[in-house]
C-alpha positions as CSV (number, residue, x, y, z in Angstrom):
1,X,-59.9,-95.3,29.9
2,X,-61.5,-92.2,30.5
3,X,-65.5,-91.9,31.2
4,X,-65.8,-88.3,31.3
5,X,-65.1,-87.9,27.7
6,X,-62.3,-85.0,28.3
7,X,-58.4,-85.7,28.6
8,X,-56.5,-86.0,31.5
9,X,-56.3,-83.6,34.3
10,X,-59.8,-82.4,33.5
11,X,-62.2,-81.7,36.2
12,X,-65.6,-82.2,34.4
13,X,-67.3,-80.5,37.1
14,X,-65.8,-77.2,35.9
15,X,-66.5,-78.0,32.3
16,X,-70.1,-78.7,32.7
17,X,-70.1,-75.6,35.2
18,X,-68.0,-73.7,31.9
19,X,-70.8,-75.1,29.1
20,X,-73.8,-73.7,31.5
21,X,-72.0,-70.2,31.8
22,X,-71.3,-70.3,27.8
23,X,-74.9,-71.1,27.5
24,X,-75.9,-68.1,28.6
25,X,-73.2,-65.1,28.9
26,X,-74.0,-64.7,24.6
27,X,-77.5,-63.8,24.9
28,X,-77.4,-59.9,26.9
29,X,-74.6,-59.4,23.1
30,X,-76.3,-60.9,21.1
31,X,-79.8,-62.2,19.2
32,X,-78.7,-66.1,19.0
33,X,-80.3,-68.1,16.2
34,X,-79.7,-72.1,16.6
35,X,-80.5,-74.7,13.9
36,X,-80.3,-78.2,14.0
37,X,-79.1,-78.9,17.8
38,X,-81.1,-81.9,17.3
39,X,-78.5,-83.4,14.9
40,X,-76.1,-83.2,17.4
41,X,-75.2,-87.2,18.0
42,X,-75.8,-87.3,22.1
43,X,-73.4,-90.8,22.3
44,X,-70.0,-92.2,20.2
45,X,-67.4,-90.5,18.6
46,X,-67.8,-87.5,16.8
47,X,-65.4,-85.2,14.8
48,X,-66.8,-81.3,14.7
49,X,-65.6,-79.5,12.1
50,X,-66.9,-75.9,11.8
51,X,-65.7,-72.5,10.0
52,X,-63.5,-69.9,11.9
53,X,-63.5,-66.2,11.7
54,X,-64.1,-64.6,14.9
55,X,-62.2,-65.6,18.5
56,X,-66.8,-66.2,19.4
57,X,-67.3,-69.0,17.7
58,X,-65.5,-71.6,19.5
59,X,-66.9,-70.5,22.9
60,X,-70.6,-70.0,21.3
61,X,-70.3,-74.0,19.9
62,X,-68.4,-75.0,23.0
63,X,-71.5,-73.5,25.3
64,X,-74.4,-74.1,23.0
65,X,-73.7,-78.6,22.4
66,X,-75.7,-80.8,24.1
67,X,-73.1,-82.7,25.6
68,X,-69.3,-82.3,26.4
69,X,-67.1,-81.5,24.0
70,X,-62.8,-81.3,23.3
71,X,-61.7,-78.4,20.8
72,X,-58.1,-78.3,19.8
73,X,-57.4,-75.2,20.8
74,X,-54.1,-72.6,19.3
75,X,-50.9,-73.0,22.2
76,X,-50.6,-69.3,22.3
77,X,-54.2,-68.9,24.6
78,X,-52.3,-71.7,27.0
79,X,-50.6,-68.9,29.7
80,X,-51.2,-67.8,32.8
81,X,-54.9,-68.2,34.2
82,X,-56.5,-68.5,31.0
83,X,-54.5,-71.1,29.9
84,X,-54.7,-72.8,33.2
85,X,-58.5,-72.9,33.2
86,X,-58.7,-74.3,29.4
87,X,-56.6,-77.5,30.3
88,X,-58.9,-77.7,33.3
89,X,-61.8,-77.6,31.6
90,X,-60.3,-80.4,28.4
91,X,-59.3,-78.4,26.0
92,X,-56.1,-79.1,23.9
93,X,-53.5,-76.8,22.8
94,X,-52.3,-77.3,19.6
95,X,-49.1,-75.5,17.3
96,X,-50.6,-73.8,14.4
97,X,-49.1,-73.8,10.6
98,X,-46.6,-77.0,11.5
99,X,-46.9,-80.9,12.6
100,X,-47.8,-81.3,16.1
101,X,-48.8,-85.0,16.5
102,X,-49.3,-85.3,20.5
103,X,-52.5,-83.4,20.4
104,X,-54.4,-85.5,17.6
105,X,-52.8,-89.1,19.5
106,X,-54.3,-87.4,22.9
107,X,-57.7,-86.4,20.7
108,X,-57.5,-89.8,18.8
109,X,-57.9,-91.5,22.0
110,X,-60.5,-89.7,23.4
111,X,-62.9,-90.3,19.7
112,X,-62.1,-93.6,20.6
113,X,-63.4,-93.6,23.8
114,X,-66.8,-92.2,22.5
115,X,-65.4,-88.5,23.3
116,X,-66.7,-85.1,20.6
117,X,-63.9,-83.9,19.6
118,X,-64.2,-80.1,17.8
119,X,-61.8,-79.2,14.9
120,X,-61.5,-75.8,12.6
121,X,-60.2,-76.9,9.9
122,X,-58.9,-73.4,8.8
123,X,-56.5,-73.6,11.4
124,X,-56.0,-69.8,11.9
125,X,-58.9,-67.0,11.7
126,X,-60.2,-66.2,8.3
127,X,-63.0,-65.6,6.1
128,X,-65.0,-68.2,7.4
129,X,-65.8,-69.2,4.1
130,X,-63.4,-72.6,4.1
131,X,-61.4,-72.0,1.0
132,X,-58.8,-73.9,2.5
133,X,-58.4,-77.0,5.0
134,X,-55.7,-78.6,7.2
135,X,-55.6,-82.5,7.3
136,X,-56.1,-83.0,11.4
137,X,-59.6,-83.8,11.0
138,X,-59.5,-86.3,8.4
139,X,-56.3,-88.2,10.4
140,X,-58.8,-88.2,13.5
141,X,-61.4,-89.7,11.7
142,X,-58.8,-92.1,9.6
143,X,-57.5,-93.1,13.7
144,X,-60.9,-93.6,15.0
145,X,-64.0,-94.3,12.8
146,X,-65.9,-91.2,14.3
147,X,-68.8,-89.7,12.3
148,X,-68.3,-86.1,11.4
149,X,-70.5,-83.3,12.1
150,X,-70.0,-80.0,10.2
151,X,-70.9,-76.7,11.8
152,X,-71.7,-73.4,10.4
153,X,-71.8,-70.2,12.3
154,X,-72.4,-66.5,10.9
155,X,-72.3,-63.3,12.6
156,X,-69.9,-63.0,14.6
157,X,-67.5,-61.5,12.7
158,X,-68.0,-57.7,12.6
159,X,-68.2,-56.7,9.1
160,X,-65.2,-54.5,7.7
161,X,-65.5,-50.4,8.1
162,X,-68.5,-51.0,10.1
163,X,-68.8,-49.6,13.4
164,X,-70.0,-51.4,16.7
165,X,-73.3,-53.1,16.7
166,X,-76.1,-53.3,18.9
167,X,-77.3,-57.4,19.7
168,X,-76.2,-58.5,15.9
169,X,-77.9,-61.3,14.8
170,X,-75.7,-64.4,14.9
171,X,-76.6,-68.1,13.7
172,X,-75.4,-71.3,14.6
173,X,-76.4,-74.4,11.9
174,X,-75.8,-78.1,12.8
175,X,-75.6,-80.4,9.6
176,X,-76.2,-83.8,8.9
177,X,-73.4,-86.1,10.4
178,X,-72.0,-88.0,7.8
179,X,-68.8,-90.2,7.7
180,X,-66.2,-90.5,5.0
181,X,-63.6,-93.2,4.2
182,X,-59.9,-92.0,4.8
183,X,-57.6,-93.9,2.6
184,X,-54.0,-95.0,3.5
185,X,-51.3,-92.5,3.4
186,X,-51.0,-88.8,2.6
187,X,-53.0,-89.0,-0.8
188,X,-56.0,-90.5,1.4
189,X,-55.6,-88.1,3.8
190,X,-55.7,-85.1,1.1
191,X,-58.6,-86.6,-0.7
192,X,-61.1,-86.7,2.8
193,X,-59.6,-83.4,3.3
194,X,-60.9,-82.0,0.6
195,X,-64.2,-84.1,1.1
196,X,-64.8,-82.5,4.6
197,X,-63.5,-78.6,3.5
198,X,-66.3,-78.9,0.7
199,X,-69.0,-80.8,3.1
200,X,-68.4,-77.8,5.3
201,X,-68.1,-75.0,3.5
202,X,-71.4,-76.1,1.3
203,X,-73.1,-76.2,4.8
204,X,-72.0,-72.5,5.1
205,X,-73.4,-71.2,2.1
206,X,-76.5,-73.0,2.6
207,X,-76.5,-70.3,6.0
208,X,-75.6,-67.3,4.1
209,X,-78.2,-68.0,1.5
210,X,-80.3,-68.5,4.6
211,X,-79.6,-65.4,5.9
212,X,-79.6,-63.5,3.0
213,X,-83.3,-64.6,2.5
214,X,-84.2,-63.4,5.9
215,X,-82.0,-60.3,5.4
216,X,-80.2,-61.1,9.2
């Protein structure tokens, strides 16, 4: 059973030492604006689901938690030293676009040992907006009772024909955790999927209204 809450062959000391550098290396690029860290459930299982468009935004959630956290992570980063240093500091690789059941047992097994586990459920980079949903985060929750906390993260993403910016304004929002019966089989599975695609990409609009308001 692990106590560190990250997989085997982890060294936490380099993942805490990895959160503290994430913490920090964002703010000289950028204006960071964080909402709702509180929310952030410091103890038990949790399944993060958050939107995707940018390669920042899992290292900006990854550095900004309160407390240590797994991301399934796409294979093709796992090479040389940069791959070598993601396993060491608990992340898991995972095939995009096709089954790939080893890495949801491995992060099943973790939830249930009280670990935060972090899911995009877009799977590969979009929009951001979450039109669409994979079914990996409702099986984890279905193989482990963990609560699920939605993230939504802005700004990262450099908008089309623009050119570079200077410190561009970039939020992060926490949500409410919430948890969501997974029935049996595939149909159960589809039906939370949709719940936690519309959970999240509600909590994304609510951040673009936001920052529409305050014109970020």
């Amino acid at each position: 059973m692990s106590t560190s809450g990250l997989p085997a062959g982890s060294a936490p000391r380099l993942h805490d030492f990895a959160r503290f550098i994430g913490t920090f290396c964002f703010r000289p690029a950028f204006r960071l604006r964080l909402h709702g860290l509180e929310r952030v459930p410091r103890t038990g299982p949790v399944v993060l689901i958050a939107n995707h468009s940018s390669f920042l935004e899992p290292q900006l959630i990854f550095g900004m938690l309160p407390r240590r956290s797994v991301f399934l992570v796409k294979r093709e980063l796992f090479h040389g030293l940069p791959g070598w240093a993601l396993r060491r500091i608990g992340q898991i690789p995972v095939r995009r676009g096709e089954p790939d059941r080893e890495p949801l047992l491995v992060a099943a097994r973790l939830l249930r040992e009280g670990a935060l586990v972090g899911v995009f459920p877009e799977g590969a980079r979009g929009s951001g907006d979450v039109t669409q949903a994979q079914r990996g985060a409702a099986w984890l929750v279905r193989n482990s009772g963990a609560v699920v906390l939605p993230v939504a993260t802005r700004g990262a993403r450099r908008p089309e024909g623009s050119g570079r910016r200077f410190r561009p304004v970039v939020d992060l929002l926490v949500g409410e955790p919430f948890t969501v019966r997974v029935g049996p089989g595939r149909a159960g599975l589809v039906e939370a999927t949709e719940q936690l695609r519309s959970q999240l990409a509600d909590l994304v609009r609510t951040l673009d209204d936001w920052r529409e308001k305050y014109r970020a």
